[in-house]
C-alpha positions in Angstrom: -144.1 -31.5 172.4 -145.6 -32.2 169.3 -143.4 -32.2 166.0 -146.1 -33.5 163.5 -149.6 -32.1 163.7 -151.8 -33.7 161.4 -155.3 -31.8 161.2 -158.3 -33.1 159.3 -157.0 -34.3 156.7 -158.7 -35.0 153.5 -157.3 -36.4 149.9 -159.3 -36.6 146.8 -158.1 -37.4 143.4 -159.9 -36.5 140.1 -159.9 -39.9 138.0 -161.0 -40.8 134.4 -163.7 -43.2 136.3 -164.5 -40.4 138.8 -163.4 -38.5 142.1 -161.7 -40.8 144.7 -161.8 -39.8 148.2 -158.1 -41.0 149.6 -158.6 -40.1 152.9 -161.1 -38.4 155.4 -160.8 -36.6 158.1 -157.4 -37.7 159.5 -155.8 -36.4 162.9 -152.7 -37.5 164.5 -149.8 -36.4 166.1 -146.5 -37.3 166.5 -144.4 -36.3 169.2 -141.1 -34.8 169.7 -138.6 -38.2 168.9 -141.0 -40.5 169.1 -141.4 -43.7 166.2 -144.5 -44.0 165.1 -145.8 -46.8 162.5 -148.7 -46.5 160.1 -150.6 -49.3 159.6 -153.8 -50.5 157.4 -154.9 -52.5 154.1 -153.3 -51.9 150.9 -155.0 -48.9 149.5 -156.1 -47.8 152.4 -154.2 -44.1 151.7 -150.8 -44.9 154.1 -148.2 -43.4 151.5 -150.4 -40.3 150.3 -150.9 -39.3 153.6 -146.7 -39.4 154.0 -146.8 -37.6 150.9 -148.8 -35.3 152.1 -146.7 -34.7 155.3 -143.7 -34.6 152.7 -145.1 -31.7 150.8 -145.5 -33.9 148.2 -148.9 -33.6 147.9 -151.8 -30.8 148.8 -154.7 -32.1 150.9 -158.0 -31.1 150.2 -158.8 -30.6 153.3 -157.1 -30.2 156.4 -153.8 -29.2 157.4 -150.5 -30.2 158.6 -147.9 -29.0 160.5 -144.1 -29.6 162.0 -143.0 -27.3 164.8 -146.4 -25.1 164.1 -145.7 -24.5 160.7 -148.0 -25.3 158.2 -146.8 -27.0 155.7 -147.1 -26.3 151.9 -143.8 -27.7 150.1 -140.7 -29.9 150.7 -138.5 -28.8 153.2 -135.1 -30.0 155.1 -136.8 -30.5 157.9 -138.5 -33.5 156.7 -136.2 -36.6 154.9 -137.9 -39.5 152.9 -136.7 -42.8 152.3 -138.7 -45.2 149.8 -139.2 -48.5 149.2 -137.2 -48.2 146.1 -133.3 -46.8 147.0 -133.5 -43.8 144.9 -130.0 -43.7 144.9 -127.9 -41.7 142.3 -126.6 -44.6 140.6 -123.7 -42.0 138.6 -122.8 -41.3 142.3 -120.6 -43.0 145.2 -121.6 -44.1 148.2 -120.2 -40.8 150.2 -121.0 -38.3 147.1 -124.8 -40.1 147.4 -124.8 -38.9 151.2 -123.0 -35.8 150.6 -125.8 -35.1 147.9 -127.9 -32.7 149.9 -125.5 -30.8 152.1 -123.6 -30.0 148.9 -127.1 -28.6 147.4 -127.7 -26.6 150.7 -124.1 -24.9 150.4 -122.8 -26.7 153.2 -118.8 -26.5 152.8 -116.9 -29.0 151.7 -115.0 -30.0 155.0 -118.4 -29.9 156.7 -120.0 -32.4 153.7 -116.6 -34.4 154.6 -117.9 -34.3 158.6 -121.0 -35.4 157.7 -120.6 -38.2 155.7 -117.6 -39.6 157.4 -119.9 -39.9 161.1 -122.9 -42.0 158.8 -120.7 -44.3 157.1 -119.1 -45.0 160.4 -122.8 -45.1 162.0 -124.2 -47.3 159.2 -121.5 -49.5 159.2 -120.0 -48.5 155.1 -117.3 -46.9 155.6 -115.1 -49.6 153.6 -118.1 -49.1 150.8 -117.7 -45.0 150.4 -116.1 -45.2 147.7 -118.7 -48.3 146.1 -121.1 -47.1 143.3 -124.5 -48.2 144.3 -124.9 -51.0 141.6 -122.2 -52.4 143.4 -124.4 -53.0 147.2 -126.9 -55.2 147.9 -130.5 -54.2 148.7 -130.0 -53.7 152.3 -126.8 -51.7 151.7 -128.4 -49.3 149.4 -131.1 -49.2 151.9 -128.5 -48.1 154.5 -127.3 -45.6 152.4 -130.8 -44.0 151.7 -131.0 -43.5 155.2 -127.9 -42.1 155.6 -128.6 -39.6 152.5 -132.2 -38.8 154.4 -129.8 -38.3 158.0 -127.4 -36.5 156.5 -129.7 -33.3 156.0 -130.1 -33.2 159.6 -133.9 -33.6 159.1 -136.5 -32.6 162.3 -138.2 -35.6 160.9 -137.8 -38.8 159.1 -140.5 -39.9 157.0 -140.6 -43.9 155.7 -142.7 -45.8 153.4 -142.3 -49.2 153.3 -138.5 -48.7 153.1 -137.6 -52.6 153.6 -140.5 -54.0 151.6 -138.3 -54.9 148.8 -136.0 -56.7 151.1 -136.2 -60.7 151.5 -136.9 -62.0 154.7 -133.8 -61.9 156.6 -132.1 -58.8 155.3 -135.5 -57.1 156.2 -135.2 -58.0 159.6 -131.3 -56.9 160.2 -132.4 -53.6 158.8 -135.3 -53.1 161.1 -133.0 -54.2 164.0 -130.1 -51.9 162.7 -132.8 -49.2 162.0 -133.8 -49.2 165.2 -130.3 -49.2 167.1 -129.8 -45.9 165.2 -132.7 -44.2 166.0 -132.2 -45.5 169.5 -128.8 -43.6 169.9 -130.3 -40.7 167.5 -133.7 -40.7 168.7 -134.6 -38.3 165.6 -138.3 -38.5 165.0 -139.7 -41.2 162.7 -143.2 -41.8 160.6 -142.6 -44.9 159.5 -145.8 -46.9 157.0 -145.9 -50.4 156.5 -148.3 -53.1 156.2 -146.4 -55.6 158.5 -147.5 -55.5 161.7 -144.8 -57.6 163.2 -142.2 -55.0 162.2 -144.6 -51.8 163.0 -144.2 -53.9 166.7 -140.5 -54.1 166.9 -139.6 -50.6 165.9 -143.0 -48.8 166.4 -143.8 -46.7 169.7 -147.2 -46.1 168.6 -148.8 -47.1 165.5 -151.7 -45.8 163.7 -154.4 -48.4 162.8 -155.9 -47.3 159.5 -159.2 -48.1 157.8 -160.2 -48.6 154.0 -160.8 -46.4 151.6 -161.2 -43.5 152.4 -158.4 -43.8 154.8 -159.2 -42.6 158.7 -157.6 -43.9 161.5 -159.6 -46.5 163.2 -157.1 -46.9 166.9 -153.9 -45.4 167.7 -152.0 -48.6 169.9 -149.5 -47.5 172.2 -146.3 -50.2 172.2 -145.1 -50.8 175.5 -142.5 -53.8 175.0 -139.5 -52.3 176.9 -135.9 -51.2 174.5 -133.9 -52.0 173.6 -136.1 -54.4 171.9 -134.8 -58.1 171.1 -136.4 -60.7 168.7 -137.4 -62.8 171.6 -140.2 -60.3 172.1 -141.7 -62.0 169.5 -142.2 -64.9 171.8 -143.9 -62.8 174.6 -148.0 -64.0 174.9 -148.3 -60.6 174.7 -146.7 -59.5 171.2 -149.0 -62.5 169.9 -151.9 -61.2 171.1 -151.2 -57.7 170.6 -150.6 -58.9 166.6 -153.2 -60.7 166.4 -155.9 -58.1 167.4 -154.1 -55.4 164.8 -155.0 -58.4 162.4 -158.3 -58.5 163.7 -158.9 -54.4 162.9 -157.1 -54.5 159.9 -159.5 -58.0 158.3 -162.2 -55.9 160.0 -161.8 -53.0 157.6 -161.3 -55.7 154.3 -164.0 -57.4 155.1 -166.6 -55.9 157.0 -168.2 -57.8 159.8 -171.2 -60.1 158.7 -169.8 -60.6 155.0 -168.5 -64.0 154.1 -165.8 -64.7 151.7 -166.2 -67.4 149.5 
C-alpha cells in the first residue's frame, strides 16, 4: 500500500527577477514502510518538494496525499527533521522529546512512556536531563529524531539531516539511523545529495533532474539488510554509484557541452 502519493506536482515561485518554475510535473510514491532517498543537483527542488509533502508549502500544481488524504497543512502524521537540530535550546533533552505529545494533550505519564522508550532506543538516556548546547552534533541529531518519533508520525520526512555532520559522525548516524528504522520500519523520505548514503539506507531512491525538478529514474536498491559498510566494497555498489553520478553530471551538464 501506498502511504505517500505524490501527483503532478508543480512549484513556482514569484521572484524580483521573475517566476521560477521549482519543479514540474512530479509523481512518486512511497510505499507503506518503505525508505526512500531523494536524489539530484543542488537546486534541483529536493527540499521544496519535502516541504511540499510537509504542508509546508502549496504546489501549484498537483497534489499530494498520505493514506488518500490530500494534503493541505502540517499534520502529526508527517515528522520533519532538518539539517539544522532545531532543537529547543531553553529545553532538556526529555522535555525536547516530550515537546509534541505535551502540545497534543498527551498525559503526563504517557509523555513519561514515550520519552523514556526513545532515549533508551537512541542510546541518551544518561543525557535526558542534558540541555542541548551541552551534545555534540550527532547527539542533537539523535534527539531531533527522537522529537520527530516521538509524535508517532505515519511518516518521517528528512532533508539532509546529517549534512552538517563531519565525516565519521555522519556515517554512525546513518548506520544508527538505519538500525532504528530497521526495528521500527516507520516510513521514511529521506533527501540528500550523497549518493553513497542514499545507497546504504535507501530502498529506492529518486533520481532527480535540474531545474525545474522532475524525476529522471526511480533505482530500486537491492543490497540485502541488514546492510554493513563492506557493501561499499561490492563491484556492484561501485557501479551502481557511479551510474547515479553519471544521471546526476548528466542533468549539470548536459550531454555535448564541455566545461572549461
Amino acid at each position: 500500500m501506498s502511504v505517500v502519493e505524490i501527483s503532478d506536482v508543480s512549484m513556482a515561485f514569484d521572484t524580483r527577477v521573475g517566476r521560477i518554475q521549482a519543479l514540474e510535473d512530479v509523481s512518486l510514491t512511497v510505499a507503506d514502510g518503505e525508505f526512500a532517498c531523494l536524489l539530484g543537483p543542488s537546486g534541483c527542488g529536493k527540499s521544496t518538494l519535502l516541504n511540499v509533502v510537509a504542508g509546508l508549502a502549496s504546489p501549484t500544481g498537483g497534489s499530494v496525499a498520505v493514506d488518500g488524504e490530500e494534503i493541505h497543512e502540517p499534520g502529526r502524521d508527517r515528522g520533519m527533521v532538518a539539517q539544522t537540530y532545531t532543537l529547543f535550546p531553553w529545553l532538556k533533552v526529555r522535555a525536547n522529546i516530550e515537546f509534541g505529545p505535551k502540545l497534543a494533550g498527551v498525559p503526563r505519564a504517557e509523555r513519561a512512556r514515550i520519552s523514556e522508550r526513545l532515549l533508551d532506543r537512541m542510546g541518551l538516556t544518561e543525557f535526558a536531563d542534558a540541555y542541548p548546547r551541552e551534545l555534540s552534533g550527532g547527539m542533537q541529531q539523535r534527539v531531533a529524531i527522537a522529537r520527530a518519533f516521538a509524535n508517532e508520525p505515519r511518516v518521517l520526512l528528512m532533508d539532509e539531516p546529517f549534512g552538517a555532520l563531519d565525516a565519521l559522525t555522519r556515517t554512525l548516524a546513518q548506520d544508527f539511523l538505519t538500525e532504528v528504522w530497521e526495528a521500527d520500519r516507520r516510513t521514511i523520505l529521506f533527501v540528500t545529495h550523497d549518493i553513497a548514503e542514499a545507497l546504504m539506507v535507501g530502498d529506492v531512491l529518486y533520481v532527480m533532474g535540474t531545474r525545474p525538478g522532475r524525476i529522471c529514474e526511480r533505482i530500486e536498491v537491492e543490497f540485502p539488510r541488514p546492510r554493513t559498510r563492506e557493501i561499499e566494497e561490492d563491484p556492484r555498489f561501485g557501479a551502481l554509484r557511479h551510474r547515479i553520478l553519471n544521471l546526476i553530471r548528466g542533468e549539470v551538464v548536459p550531454e555535448g557541452e564541455v566545461v572549461a
